[in-house]
C-alpha positions as CSV (number, residue, x, y, z in Angstrom):
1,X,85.9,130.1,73.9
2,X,89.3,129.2,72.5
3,X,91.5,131.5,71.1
4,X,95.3,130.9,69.8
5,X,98.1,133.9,70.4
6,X,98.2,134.1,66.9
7,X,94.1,134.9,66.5
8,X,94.5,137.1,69.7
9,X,97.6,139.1,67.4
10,X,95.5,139.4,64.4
11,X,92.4,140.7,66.4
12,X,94.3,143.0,68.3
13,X,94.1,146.8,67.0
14,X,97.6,148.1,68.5
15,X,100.3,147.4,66.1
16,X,102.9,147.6,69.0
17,X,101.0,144.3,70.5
18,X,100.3,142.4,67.4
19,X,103.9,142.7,66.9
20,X,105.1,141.9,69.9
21,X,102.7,138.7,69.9
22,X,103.7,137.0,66.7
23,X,107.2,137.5,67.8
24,X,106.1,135.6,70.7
25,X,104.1,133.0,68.1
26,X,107.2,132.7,66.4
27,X,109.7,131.8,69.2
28,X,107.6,130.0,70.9
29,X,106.1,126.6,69.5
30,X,104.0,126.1,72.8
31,X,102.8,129.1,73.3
32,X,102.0,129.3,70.0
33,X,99.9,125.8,69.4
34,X,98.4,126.0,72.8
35,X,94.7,127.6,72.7
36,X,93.5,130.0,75.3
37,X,90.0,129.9,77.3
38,X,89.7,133.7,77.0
39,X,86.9,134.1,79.8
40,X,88.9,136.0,82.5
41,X,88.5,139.6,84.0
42,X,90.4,141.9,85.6
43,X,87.9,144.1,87.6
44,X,88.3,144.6,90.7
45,X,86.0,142.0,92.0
46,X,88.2,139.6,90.4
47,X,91.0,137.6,92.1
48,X,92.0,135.7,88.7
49,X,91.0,132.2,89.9
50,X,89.9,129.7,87.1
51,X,87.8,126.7,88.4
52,X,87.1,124.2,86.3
53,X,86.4,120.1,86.4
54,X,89.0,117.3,86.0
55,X,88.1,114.2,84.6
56,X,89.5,111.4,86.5
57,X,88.0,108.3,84.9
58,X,85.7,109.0,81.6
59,X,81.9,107.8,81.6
60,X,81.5,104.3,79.5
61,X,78.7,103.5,76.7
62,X,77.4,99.6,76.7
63,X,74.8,98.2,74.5
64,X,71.3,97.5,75.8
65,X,68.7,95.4,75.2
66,X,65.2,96.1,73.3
67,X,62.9,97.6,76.0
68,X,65.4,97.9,78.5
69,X,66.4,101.3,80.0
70,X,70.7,102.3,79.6
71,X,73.3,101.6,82.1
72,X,74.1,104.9,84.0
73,X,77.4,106.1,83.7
74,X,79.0,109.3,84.7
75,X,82.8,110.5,84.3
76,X,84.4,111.0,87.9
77,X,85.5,114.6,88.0
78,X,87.2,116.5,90.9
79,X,87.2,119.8,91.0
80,X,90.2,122.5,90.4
81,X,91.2,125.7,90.9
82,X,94.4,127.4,89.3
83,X,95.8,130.9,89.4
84,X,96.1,133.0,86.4
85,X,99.0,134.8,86.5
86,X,100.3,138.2,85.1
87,X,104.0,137.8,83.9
88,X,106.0,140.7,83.3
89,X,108.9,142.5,82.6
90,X,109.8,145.8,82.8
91,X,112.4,148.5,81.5
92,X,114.2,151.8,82.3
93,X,115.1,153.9,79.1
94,X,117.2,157.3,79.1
95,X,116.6,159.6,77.1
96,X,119.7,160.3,76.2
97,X,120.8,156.6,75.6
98,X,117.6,156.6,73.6
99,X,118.6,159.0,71.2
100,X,122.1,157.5,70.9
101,X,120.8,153.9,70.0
102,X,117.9,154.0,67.9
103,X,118.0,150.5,67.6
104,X,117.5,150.3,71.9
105,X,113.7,149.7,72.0
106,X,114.3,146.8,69.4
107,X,116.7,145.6,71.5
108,X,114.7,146.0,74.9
109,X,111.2,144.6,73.7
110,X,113.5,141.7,72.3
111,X,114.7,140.8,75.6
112,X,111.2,141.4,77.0
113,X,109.8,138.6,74.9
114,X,113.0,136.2,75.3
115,X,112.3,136.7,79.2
116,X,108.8,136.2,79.2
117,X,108.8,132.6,77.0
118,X,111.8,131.6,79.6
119,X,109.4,131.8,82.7
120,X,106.3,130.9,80.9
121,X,108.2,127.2,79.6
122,X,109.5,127.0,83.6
123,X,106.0,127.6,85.0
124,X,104.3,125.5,82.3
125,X,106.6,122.2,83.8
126,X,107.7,123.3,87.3
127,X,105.5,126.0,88.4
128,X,104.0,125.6,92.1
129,X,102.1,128.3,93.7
130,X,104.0,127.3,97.3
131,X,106.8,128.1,96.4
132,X,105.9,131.3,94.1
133,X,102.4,132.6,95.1
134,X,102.0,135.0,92.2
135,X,102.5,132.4,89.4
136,X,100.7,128.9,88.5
137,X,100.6,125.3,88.9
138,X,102.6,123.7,86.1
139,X,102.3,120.1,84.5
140,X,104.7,118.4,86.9
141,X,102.5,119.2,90.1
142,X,99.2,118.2,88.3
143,X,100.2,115.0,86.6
144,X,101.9,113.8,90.1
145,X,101.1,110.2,91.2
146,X,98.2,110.1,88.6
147,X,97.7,106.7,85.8
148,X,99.6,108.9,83.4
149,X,103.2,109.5,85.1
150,X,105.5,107.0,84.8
151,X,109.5,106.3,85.1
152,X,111.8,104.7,83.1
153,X,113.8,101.4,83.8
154,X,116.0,102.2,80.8
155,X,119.4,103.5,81.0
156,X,120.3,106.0,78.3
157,X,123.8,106.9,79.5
158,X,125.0,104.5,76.6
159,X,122.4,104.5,73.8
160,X,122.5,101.2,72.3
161,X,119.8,100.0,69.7
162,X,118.8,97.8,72.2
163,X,118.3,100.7,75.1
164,X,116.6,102.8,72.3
165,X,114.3,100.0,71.4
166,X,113.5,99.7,75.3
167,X,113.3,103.6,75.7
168,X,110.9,104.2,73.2
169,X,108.7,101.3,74.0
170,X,108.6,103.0,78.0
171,X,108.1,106.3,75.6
172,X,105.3,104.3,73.5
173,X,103.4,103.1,76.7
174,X,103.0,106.0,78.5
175,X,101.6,107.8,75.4
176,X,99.1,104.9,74.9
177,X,97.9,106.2,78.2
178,X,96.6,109.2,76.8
179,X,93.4,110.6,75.9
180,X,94.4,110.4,72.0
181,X,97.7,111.1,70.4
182,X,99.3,114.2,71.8
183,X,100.3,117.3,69.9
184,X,103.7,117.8,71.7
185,X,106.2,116.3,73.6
186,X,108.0,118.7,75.8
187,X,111.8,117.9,76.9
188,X,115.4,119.9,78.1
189,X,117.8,120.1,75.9
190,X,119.7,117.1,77.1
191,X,117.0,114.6,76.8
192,X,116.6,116.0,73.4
193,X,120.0,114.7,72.6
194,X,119.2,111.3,74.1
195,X,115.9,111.2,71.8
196,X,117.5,112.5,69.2
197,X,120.2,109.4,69.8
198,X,117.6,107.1,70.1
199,X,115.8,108.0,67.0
200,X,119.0,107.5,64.4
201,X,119.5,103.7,66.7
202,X,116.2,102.7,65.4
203,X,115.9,104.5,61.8
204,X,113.2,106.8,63.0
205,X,113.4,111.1,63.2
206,X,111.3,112.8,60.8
207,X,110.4,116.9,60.3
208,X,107.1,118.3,60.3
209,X,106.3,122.0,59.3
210,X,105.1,124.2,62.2
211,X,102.3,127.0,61.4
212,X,104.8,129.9,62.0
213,X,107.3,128.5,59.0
214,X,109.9,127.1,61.2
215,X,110.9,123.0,60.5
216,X,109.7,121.1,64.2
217,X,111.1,117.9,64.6
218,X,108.7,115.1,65.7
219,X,108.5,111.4,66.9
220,X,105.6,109.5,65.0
221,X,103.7,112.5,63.8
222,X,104.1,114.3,67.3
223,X,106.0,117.2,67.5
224,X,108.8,117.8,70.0
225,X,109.7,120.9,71.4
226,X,113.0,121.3,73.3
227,X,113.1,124.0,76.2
228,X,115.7,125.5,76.8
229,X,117.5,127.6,79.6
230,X,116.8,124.7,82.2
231,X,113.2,124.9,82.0
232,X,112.9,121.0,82.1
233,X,116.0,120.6,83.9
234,X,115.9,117.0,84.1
235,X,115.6,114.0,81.5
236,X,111.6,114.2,82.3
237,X,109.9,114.0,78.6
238,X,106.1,115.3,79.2
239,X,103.2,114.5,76.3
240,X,100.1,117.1,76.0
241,X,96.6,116.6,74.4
242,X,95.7,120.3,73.4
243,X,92.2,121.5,73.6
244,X,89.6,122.7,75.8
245,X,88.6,119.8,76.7
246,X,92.1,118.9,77.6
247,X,95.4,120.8,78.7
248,X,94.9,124.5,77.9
249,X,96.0,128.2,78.4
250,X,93.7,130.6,80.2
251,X,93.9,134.3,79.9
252,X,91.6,137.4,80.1
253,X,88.9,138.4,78.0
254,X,88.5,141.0,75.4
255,X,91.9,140.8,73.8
256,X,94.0,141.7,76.9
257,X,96.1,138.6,77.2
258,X,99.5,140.6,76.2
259,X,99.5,144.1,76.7
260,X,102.7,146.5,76.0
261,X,104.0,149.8,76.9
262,X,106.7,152.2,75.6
263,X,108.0,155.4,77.6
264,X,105.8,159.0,76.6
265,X,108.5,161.1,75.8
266,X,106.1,164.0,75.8
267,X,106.0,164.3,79.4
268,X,109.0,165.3,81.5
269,X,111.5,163.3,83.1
270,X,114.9,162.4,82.0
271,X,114.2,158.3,82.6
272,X,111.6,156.5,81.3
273,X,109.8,152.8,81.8
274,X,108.3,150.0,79.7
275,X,107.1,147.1,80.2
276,X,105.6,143.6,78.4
277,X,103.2,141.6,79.9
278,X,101.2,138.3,79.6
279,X,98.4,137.1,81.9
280,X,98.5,133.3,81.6
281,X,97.8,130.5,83.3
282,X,97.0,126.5,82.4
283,X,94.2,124.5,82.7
284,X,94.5,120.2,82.7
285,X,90.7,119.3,81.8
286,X,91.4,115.3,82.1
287,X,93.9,113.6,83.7
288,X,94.4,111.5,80.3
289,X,94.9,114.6,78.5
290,X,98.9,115.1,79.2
291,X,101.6,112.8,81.1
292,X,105.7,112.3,82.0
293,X,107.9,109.4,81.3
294,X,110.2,110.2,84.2
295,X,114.0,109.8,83.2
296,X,116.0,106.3,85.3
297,X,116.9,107.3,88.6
298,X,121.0,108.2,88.8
């Protein structure tokens, strides 16, 4: 079934991880609109697979005629495989420093999250289990050489009404390609800017309220979401379809998607660890369901 972060927060019975996961709702627009399949398990039978079907070209409906049987049509589907990942940080705490700074876990479980949605928004676009066999497939390796990657002719070193115009017909095209219209676009910061340039050329650029309070810009109704710390480190602007039937988050079942731990000072030792964690993974149910306008060749 699909379950947001935010559901999975307000489920959850430990107050130190419901906490810790609306912070993570908060900071993090994608990780916050993206459901999760929540059907994973972490026995030890388990090697955290996720199959599932892609949907390469959908079935078609036709009319028929009175006393005649349908036309047969099935979607083409070939089938995938990702890795759900566990992605972590951890924490050594002295005693002493902890008893000096009270603020220190604050500080500590605030850099646990900040690391955390940094790898997640670089795996989400660039991750490749080749190169990194304990993480996941991102968006860039799935959506290579399908009918919804594309690269731009336009050259946005200058933006000029007239390049804005072009851009954002490329922009317009490759997001007519889709499934239906996508609930994000995904960019680095630098394309941003361009976007952002090309918008005020034309007289477009509006705000949209995101569920967590916070103002999210958007292009026609579609939210954009910038990431940051080079996790698109290119001009590369990626759309995505949300859903279960479309590009998706798994994670473990029972409410163990984010799990955190503090140090027992209780039991002897002088230095302590802790640790954050989130087992995630994603999931592109149709090819139609996200794509990449690639930025003009240098």
């Amino acid at each position: 079934m699909a379950i947001t972060l935010t559901e999975l927060a307000a489920n959850s019975t430990d107050k130190l991880v419901q906490g810790f996961t609306n912070e993570v709702v908060t900071d993090s627009f994608l990780l916050g609109a993206m459901p999760f399949d929540d059907c994973m398990t972490a026995s030890g039978t388990s090697d955290l697979v996720y199959s599932y079907k892609r949907v390469k070209t959908p079935a078609v409906a036709a009319f028929r005629a009175l006393g005649a049987e349908p036309a047969a049509s099935v979607p083409k589907t070939e089938k995938k495989t990702t890795r759900v990942a566990i992605l972590s940080n951890s924490w050594n705490m002295d005693r002493v420093a902890k008893d000096a700074a009270s603020d220190l876990y604050e500080l500590y479980l605030e850099e646990s999250k900040n690391a955390i949605i940094r790898k997640f928004n670089q795996a989400f676009i660039s991750g490749d289990t080749a190169s990194d066999t304990d993480g996941f497939d991102g968006l860039a390796k799935a959506l290579k050489g399908s009918s919804t990657e594309s690269t731009s002719a336009t050259d946005l070193s200058v933006v000029t009404q007239t390049a804005a115009l072009a851009y954002l017909e490329e922009l317009d095209t490759m997001l007519s390609g889709l499934m239906r219209t996508p609930d994000a676009l995904v960019m680095g910061s630098a394309q941003r800017v361009k976007l952002n340039a090309c918008l005020r050329a034309v007289g477009l650029g509006t705000q949209t309220m995101e569920t967590a309070g916070r103002q999210v810009p958007s292009y026609n109704g579609i939210a954009i979401h910038e990431m940051r710390d080079g996790a698109v480190a290119n001009g590369d602007v990626y759309a995505c379809c949300f859903g279960l039937d479309a590009l998706h988050g798994v994670t473990l079942s029972g409410g163990s998607a984010v799990s955190v731990t503090i140090p027992d000072w209780s039991t002897p030792g002088a230095v302590k660890s802790g640790d954050c964690e989130l087992v995630c993974g994603i999931a592109l149910k149709a090819t139609k369901a996200a794509g990449v306008l690639h930025a003009k060749a240098a």
